[in-house]
N, C-alpha and C positions, 0 to 999 in steps of 0.2 A: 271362571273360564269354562264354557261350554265344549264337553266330549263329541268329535263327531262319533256318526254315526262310522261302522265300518265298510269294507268297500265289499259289494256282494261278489261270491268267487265266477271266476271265468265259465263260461258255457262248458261241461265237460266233450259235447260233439262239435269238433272240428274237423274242418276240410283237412286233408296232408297238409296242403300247402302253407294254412293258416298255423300250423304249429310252429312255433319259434327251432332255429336250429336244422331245420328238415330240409332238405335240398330236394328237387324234385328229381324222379326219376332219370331222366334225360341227362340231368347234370352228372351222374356218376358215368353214362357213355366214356367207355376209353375209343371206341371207334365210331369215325363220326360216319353217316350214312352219305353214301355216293350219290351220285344223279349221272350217273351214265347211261342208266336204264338196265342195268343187270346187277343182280347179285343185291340182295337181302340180307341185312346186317342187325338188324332189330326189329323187333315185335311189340305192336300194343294190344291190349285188347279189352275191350268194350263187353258188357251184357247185360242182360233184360228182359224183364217178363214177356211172355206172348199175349201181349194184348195193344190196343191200337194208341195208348200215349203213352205207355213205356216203350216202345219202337220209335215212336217222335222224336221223345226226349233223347234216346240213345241216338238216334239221326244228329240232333241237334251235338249232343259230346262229341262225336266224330266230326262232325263239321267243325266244331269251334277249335278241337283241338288239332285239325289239317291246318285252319286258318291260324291258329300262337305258332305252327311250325313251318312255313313254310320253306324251309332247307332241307326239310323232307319231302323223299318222293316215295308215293306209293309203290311197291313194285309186287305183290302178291295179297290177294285177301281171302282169307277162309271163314266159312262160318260150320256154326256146327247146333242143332238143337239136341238139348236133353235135361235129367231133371236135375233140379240143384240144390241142394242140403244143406239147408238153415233152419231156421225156427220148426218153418214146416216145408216139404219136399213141394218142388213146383217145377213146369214146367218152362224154360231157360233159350235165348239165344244165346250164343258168344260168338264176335265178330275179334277175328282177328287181323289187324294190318300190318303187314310185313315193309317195313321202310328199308 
């Protein structure tokens, strides 16, 4: 009887969402966001390098993720640049959307 081979281990980088057991953010909301047009009940926020296809790409996260919600409505948005401390210091937008 021939041994298989064994099965090679899972990618250690996963999306959140791809991890088994992990709810997305949103799901833990105890209050869900209005649409009356007033009043800001939760915050996302988005960020990215200052340069012209990491701005894209973050266009592109914020559009996709308006478009999976739409029960949300935007009612404030802030952004803020400065530097941001990882590997190596850079400089950073953060967009924030206040639903």
């Amino acid at each position: 009887m021939k041994e298989l081979p064994p099965e090679p281990p899972p990618p250690k980088i996963q999306a959140f969402e791809q991890k088994l057991g992990v709810r997305k953010h949103e799901d833990n909301w105890s209050r869900t966001p209005n649409v009356t047009g007033t009043g800001a009940i939760h915050v996302k926020s988005f960020h990215s390098k200052l340069n012209d296809d990491s701005l894209v790409y973050m266009d592109q996260q914020i559009n996709e993720w308006l478009d999976a919600h739409p029960q949300y409505e935007v009612k404030f948005v802030t952004t803020s640049i400065g530097e941001w401390q990882g590997k190596v210091k850079e400089m950073q937008m953060v967009v924030q959307l206040w639903v």
